[in-house]
SEKE-8373 format. One line per field, with one value per residue: residue number from 1; x, y, z of N, C-alpha, C in turn. Coordinates in steps of 0.1 Angstrom, whole numbers, plus 5000, padded with zeros to 4 digits. Atoms other than C-alpha are relative to their C-alpha. Layout:
i = (NUM; ...)
nxx = (X; ...)
nyy = (Y; ...)
nzz = (Z; ...)
caxx = (X; ...)
cayy = (Y; ...)
cazz = (Z; ...)
cxx = (X; ...)
cyy = (Y; ...)
czz = (Z; ...)
END
This chain:
i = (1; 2; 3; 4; 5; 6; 7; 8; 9; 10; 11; 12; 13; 14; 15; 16; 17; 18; 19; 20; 21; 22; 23; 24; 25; 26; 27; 28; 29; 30; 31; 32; 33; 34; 35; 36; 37; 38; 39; 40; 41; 42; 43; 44; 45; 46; 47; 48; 49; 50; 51; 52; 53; 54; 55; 56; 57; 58; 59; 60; 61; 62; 63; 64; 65; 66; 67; 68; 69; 70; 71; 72; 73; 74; 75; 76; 77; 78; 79; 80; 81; 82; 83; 84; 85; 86; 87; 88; 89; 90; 91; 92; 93; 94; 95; 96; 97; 98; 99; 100; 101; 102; 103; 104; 105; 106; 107; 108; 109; 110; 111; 112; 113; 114; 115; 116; 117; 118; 119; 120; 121; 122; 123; 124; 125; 126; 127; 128; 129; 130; 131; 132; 133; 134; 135; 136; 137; 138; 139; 140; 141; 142; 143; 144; 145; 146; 147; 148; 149; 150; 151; 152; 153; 154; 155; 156; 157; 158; 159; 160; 161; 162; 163; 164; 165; 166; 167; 168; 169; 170; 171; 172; 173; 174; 175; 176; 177; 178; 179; 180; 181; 182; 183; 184; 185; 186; 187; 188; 189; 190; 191; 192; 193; 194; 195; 196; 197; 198; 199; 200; 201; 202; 203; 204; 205; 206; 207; 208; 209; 210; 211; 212; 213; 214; 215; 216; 217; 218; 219; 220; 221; 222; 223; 224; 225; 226; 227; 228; 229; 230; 231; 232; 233; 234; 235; 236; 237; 238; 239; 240; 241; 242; 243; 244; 245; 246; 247; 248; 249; 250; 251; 252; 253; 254; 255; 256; 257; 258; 259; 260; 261; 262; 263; 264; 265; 266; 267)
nxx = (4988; 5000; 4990; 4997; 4997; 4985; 4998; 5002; 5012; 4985; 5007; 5004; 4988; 4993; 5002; 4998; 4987; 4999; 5007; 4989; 4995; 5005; 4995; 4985; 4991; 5000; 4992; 4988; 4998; 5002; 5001; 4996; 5012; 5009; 4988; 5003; 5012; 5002; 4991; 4993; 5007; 4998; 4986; 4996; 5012; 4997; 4988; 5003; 5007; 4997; 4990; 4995; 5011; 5000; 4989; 5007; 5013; 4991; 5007; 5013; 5010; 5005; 4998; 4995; 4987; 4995; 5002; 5013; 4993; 5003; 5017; 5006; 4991; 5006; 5014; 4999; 5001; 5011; 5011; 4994; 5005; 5012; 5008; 4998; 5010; 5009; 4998; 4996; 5012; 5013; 4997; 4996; 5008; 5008; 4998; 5006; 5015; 5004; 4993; 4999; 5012; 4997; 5009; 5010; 4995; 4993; 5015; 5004; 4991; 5004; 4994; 5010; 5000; 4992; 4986; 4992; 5004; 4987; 4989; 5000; 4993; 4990; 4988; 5002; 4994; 4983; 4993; 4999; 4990; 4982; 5000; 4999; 4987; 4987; 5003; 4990; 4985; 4993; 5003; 4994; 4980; 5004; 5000; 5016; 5008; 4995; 5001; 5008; 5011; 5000; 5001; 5011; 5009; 5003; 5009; 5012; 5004; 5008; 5013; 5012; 5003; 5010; 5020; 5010; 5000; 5012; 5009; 4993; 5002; 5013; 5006; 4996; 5010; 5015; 4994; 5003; 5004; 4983; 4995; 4998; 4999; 4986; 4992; 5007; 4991; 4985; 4996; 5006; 4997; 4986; 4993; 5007; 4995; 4986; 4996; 5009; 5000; 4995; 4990; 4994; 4999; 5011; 5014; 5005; 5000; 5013; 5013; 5002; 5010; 4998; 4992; 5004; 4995; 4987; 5006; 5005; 4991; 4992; 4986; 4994; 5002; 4986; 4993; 5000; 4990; 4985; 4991; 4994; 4989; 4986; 4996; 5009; 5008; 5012; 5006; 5003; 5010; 5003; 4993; 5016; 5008; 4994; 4999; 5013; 5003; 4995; 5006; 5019; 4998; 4997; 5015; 5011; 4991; 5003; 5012; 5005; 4997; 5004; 5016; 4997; 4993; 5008; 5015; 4998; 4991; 5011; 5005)
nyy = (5006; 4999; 4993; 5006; 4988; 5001; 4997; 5008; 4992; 5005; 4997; 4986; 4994; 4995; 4986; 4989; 4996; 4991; 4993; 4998; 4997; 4986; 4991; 5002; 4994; 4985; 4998; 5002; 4988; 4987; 5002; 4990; 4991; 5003; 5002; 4997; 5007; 5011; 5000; 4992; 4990; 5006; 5004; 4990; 5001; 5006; 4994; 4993; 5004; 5012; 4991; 4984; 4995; 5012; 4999; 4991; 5009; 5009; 5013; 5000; 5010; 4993; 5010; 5006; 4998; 4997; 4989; 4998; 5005; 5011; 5000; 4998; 5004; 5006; 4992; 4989; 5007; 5004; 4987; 4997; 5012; 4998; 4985; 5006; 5010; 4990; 4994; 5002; 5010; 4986; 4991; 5010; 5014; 4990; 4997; 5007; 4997; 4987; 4991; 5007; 5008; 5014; 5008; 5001; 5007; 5011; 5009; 5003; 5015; 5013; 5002; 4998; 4986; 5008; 5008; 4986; 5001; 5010; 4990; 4990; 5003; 5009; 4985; 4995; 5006; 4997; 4992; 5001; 5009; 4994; 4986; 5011; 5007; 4986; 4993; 5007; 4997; 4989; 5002; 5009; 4996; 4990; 5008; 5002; 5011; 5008; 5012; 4998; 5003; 4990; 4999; 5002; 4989; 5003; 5010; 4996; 4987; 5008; 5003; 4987; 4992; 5007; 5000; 4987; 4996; 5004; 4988; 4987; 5004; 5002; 4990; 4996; 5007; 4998; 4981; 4994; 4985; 4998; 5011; 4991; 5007; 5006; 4991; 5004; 5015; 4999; 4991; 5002; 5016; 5002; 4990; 5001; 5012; 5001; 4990; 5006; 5014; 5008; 4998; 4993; 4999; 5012; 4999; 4996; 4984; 4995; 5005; 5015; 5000; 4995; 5009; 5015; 4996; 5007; 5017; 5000; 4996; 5012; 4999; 5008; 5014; 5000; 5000; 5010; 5011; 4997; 5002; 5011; 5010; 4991; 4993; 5014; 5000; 4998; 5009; 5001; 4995; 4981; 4998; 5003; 4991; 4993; 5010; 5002; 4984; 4992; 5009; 4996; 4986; 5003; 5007; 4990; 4995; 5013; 5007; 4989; 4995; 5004; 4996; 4988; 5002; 5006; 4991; 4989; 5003; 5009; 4993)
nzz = (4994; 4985; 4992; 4990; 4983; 4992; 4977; 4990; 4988; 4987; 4984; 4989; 4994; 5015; 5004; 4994; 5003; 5011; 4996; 4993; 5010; 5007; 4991; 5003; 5016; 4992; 4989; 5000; 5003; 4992; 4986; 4992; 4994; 4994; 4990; 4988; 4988; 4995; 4992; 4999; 4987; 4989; 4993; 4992; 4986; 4991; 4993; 4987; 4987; 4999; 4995; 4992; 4990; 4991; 4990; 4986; 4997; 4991; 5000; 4986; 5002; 5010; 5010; 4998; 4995; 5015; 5007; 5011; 5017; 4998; 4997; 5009; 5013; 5006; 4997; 5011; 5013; 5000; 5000; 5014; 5012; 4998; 5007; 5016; 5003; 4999; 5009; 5013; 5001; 4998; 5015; 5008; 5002; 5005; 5016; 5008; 5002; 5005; 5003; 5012; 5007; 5007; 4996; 5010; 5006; 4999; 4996; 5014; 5004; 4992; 4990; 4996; 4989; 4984; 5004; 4999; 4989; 4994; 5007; 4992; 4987; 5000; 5005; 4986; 4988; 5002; 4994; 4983; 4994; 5006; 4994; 4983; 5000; 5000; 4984; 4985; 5002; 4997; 4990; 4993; 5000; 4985; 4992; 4997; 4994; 4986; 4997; 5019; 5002; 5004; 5015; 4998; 4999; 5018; 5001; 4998; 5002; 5017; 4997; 4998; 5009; 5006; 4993; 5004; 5014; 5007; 5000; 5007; 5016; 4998; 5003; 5014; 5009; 4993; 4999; 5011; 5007; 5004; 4986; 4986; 4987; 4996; 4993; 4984; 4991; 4999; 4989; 4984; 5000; 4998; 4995; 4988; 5000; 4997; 4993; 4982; 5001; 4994; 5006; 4994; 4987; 5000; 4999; 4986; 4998; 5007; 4997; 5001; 5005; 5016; 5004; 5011; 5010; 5002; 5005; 5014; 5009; 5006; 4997; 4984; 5004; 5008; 4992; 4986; 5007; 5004; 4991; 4992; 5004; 5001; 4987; 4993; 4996; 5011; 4995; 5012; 5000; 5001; 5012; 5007; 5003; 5009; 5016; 5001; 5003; 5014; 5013; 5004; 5008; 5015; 5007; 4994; 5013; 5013; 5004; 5005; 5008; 5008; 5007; 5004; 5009; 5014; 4998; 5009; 5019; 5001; 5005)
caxx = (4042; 4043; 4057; 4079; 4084; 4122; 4110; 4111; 4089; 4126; 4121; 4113; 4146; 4166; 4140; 4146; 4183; 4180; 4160; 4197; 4217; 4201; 4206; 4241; 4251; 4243; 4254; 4289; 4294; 4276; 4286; 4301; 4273; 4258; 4293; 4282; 4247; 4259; 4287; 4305; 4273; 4276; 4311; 4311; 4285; 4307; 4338; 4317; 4297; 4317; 4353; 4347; 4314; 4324; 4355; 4332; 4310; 4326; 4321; 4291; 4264; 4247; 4270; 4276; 4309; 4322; 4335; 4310; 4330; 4323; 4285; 4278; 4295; 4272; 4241; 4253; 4261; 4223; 4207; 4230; 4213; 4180; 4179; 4196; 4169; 4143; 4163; 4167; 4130; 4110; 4122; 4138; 4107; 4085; 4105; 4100; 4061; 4061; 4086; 4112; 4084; 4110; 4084; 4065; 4086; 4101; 4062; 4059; 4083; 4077; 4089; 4060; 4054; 4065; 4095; 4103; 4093; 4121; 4147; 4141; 4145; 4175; 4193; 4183; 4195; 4232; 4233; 4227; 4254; 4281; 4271; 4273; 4305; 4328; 4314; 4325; 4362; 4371; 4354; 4374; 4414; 4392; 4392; 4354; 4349; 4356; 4353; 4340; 4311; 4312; 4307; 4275; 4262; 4266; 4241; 4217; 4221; 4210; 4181; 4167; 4172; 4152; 4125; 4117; 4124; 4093; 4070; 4086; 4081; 4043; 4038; 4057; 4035; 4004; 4020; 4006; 4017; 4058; 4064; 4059; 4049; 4086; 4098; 4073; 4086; 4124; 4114; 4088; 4096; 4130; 4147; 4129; 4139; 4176; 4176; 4152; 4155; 4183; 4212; 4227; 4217; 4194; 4157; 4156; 4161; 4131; 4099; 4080; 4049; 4063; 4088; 4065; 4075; 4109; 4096; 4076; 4102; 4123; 4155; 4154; 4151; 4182; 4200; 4193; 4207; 4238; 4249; 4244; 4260; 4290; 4289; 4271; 4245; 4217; 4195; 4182; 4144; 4146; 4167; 4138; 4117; 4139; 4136; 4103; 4092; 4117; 4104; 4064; 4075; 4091; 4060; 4037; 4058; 4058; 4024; 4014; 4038; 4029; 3995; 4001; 4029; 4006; 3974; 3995; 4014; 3989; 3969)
cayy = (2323; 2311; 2334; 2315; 2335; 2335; 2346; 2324; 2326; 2326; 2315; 2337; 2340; 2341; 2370; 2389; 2389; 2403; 2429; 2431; 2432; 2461; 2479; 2469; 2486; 2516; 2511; 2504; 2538; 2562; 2546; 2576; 2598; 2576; 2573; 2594; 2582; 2548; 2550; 2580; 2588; 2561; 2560; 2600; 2595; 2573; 2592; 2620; 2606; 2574; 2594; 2628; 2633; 2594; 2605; 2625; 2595; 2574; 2533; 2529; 2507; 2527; 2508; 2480; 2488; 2496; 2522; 2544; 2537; 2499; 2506; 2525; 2512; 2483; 2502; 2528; 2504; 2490; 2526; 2529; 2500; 2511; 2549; 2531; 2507; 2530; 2554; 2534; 2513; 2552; 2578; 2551; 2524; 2557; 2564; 2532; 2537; 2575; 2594; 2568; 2542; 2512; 2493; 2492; 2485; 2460; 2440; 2443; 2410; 2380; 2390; 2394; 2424; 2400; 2385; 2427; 2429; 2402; 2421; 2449; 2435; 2414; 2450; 2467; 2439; 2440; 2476; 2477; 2447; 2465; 2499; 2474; 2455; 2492; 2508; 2477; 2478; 2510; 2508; 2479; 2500; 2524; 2498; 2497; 2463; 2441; 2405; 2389; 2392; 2423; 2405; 2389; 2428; 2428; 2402; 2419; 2453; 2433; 2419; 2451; 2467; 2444; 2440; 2480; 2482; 2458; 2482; 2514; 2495; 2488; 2523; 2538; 2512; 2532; 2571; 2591; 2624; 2637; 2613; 2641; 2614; 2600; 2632; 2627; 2591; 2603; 2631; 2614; 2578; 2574; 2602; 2597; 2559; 2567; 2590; 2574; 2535; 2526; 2535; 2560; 2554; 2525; 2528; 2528; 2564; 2569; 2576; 2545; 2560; 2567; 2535; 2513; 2535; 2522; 2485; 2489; 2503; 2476; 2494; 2486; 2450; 2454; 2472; 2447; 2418; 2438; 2444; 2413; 2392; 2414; 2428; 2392; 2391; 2381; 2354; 2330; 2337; 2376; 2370; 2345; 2376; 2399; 2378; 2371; 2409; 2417; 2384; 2394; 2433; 2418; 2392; 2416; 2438; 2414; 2404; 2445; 2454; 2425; 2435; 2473; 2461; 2438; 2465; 2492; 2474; 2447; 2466)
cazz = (1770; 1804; 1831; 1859; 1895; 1902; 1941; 1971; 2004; 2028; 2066; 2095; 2107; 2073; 2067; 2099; 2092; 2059; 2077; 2102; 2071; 2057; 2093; 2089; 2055; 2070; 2101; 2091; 2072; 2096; 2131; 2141; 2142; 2167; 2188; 2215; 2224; 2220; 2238; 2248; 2270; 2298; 2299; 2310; 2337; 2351; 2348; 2364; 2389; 2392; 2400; 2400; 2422; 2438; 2453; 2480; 2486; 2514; 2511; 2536; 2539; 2511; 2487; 2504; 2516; 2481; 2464; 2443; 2411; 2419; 2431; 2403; 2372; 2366; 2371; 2343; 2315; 2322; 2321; 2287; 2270; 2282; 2269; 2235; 2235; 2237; 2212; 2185; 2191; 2187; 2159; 2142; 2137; 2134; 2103; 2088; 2090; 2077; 2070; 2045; 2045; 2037; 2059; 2032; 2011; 2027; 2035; 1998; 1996; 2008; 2041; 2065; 2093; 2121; 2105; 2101; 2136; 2148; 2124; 2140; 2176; 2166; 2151; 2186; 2208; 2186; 2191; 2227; 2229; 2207; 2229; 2264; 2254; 2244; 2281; 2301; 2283; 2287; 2322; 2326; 2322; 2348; 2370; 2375; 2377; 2406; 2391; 2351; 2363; 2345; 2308; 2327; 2336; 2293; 2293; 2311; 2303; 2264; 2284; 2299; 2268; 2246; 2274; 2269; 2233; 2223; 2236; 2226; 2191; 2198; 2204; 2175; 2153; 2170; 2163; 2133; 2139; 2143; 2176; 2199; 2225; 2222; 2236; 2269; 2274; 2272; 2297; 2321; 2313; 2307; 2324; 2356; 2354; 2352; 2381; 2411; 2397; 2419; 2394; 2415; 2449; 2465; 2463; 2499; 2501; 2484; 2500; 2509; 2492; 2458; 2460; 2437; 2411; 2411; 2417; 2385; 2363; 2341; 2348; 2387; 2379; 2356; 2382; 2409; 2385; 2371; 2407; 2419; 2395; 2397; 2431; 2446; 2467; 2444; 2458; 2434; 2442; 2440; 2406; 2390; 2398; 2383; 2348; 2352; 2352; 2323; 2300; 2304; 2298; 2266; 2257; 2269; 2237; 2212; 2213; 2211; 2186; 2162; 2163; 2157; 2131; 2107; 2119; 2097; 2069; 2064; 2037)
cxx = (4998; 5008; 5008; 5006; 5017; 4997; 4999; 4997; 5020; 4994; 5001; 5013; 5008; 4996; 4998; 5012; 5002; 4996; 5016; 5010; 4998; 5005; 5017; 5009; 5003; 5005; 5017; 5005; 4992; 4997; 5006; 4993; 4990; 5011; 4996; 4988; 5002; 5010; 5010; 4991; 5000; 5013; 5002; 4993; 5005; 5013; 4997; 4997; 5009; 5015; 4998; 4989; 5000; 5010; 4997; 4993; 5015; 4991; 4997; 4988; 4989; 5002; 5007; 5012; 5009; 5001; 4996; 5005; 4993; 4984; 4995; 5000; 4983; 4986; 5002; 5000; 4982; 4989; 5004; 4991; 4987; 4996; 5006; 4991; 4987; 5002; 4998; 4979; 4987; 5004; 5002; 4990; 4985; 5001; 4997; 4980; 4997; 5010; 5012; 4994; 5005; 4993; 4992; 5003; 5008; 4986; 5000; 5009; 4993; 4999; 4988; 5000; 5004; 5014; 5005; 5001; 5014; 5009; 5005; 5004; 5010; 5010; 5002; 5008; 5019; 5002; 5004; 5011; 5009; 5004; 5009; 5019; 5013; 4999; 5003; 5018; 5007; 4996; 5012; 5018; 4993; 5002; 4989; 4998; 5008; 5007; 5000; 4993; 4994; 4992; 4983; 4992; 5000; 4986; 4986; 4998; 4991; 4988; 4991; 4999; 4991; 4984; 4996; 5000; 4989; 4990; 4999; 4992; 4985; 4994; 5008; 4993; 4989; 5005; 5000; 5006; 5019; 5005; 4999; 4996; 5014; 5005; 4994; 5008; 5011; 4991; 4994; 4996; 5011; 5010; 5001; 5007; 5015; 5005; 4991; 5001; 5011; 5015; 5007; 5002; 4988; 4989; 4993; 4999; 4990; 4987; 4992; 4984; 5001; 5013; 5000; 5004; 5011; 4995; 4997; 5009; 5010; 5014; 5007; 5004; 5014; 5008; 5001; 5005; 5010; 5006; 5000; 5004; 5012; 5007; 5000; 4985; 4983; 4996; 4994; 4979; 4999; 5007; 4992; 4992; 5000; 4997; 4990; 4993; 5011; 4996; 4986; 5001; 5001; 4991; 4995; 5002; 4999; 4987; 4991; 5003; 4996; 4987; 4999; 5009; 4990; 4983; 5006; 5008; 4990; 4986; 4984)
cyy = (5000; 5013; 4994; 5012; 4991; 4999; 4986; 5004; 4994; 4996; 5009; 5006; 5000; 5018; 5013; 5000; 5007; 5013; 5008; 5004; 5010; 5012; 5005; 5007; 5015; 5003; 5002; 5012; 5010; 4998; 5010; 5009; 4993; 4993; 5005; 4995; 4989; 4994; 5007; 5003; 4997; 5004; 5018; 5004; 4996; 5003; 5015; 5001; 4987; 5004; 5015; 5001; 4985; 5001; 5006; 4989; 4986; 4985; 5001; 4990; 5003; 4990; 4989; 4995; 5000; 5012; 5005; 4997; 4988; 5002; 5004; 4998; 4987; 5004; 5013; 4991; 4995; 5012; 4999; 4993; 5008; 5011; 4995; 4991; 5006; 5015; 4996; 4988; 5010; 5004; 4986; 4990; 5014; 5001; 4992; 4996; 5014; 5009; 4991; 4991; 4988; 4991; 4995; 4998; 4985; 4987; 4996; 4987; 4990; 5003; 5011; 5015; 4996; 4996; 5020; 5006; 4995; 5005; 5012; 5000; 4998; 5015; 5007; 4995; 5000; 5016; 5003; 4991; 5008; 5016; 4992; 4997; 5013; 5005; 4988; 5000; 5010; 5004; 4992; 5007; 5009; 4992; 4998; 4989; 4991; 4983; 4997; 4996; 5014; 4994; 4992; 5013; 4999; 4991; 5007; 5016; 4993; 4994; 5012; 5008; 4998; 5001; 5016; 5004; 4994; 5010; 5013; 4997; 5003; 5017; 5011; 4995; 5009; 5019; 5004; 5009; 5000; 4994; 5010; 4990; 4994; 5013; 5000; 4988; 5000; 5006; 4998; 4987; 4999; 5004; 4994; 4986; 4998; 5009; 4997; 4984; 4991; 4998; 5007; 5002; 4991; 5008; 5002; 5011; 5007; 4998; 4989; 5001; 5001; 4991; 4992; 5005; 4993; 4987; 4995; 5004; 4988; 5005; 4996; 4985; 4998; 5003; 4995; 4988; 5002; 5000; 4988; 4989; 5007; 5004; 4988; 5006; 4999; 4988; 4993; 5002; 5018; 4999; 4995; 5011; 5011; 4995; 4999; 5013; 5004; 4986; 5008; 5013; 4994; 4992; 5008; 5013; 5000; 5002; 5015; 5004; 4992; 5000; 5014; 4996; 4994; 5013; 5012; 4997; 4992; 5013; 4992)
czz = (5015; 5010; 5014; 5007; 5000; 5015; 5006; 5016; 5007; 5013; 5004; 5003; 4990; 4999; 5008; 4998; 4993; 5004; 5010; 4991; 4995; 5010; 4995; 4990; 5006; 5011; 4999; 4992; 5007; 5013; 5011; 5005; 5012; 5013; 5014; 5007; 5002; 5005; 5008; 5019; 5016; 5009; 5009; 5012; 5007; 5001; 5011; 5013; 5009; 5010; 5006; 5015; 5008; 5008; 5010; 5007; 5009; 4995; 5014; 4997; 4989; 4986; 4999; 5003; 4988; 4994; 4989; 4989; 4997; 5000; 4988; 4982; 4994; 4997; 4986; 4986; 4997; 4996; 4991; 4991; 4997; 4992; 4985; 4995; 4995; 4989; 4985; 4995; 4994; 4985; 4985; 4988; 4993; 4982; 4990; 4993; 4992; 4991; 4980; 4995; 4994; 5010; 4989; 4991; 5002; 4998; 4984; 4992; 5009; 5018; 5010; 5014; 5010; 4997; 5000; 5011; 5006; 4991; 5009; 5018; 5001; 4996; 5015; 5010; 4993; 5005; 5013; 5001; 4994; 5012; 5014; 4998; 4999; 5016; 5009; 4997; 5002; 5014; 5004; 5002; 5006; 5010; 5009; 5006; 5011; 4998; 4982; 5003; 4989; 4980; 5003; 5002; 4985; 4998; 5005; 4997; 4984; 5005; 5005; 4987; 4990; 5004; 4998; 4988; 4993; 5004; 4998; 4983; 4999; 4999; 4986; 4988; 5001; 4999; 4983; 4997; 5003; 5009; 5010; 5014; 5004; 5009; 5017; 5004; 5004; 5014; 5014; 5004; 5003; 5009; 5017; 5005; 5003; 5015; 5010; 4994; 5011; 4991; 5006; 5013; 5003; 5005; 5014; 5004; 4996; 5008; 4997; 4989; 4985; 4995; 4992; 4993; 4996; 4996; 4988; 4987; 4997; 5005; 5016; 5003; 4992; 5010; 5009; 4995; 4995; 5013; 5004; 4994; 4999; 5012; 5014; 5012; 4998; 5006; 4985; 4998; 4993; 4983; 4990; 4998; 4991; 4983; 4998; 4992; 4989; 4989; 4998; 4997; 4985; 4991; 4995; 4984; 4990; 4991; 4995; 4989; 4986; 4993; 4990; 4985; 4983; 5001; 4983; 4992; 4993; 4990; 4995)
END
């Protein structure tokens, strides 16, 4: 007797959703355990540093004659995305390669290592926007923001976050052993990034010999386009650049993680 296949090959983007869907089940019964890193953590940064340790900080040419609340507000939601982007792109993507191994189950359908790839981004870039959009509203009955240019910082905190979460991915694809490299990147990537990038205080202040650091770092690039669609003063040359350097980060991402992705499910 013949045997006829029920299955069907779905498109790309059908079969990265399904891949979002899946996040989603789970997400929606255990979003609480992930309340503070993906939102709790910004917003107290910026009731610490923002009020408490901002009410010492005179407006001065520092923050462009603005009070630090203002100065630093958009610059915090952008760091938020970033260490969420980078949280959920490591342990996370690891686990599907090792530990529960629904990578491998998932490949074993129609649904190819790239299409799980763009699932995977597309889940990432929602959290970061659900994290983004709670920390500008409750920001916003602080009285953070100045303007709505504030649901445009949203926008780019979701573009910096993306741009460092493809490569996060790429090297999670490329990590055998318990991720102990993720704990280096939090502490001499990440960390570092939130704390000399220009989130807290401008880059000028920074020795001129150790300022490309900054330059190089995706999060400066974020905080140079959250403040100035918010705060203004964003040229549209220097803003191209900004985009520029966070698209090729995110190519640049892509094109690694897809390799690494089909290198280790691809049997």
């Amino acid at each position: 007797m013949a045997v006829v296949s029920t299955g069907r090959v779905v498109g790309s983007w059908r079969a990265a959703w399904l891949r979002v869907e899946g996040h989603w089940m789970w997400y929606r019964r255990y979003w609480t355990s992930n309340l503070y890193s993906s939102g709790l953590q910004p917003l107290l940064f910026l009731l610490a540093l923002g009020f408490g340790f901002g009410s010492q900080v005179q407006p001065g040419a520092a923050t462009g004659g603005l009070s630090y609340v203002h100065y630093v507000a958009p610059a915090l939601l952008v760091a938020g995305a970033v260490q969420n982007a980078v949280s959920e792109s490591s342990f996370p993507v690891l686990s599907g390669f090792k530990w529960q191994k629904d990578y491998l189950a998932v490949t074993a359908t129609p649904i190819t290592p790239g299409q799980l790839l763009g699932g995977q981004l597309i889940w990432v870039g929602l959290r970061i926007a659900l994290a983004a959009v709670a920390y500008a509203l409750i920001a916003l009955l602080f009285g953070a923001w100045l303007n709505g240019g504030a649901i445009l910082v949203v926008l780019v905190g979701i573009v910096t976050g993306i741009a460092c979460a493809a490569p996060i991915m790429a090297v999670a694809a490329t990590t055998y052993d318990e991720g102990t490299r993720f704990t280096s990147i939090f502490r001499f990537v990440v960390m570092p990034m939130v704390l000399f990038a220009g989130t807290f205080f401008p880059i000028e202040q920074i020795p001129l010999a150790v300022r490309w650091l900054a330059w190089i770092s995706p999060l400066w690039h974020g905080n140079e386009l959250a403040r100035g669609v918010t705060l203004g003063g964003l040229e549209p040359l220097p803003a191209v650049g900004h985009l520029a350097f966070l698209a090729a980060l995110f190519a640049g991402g892509c094109l690694a993680a897809r390799h690494y992705f089909y290198r280790r499910l691809v049997v």
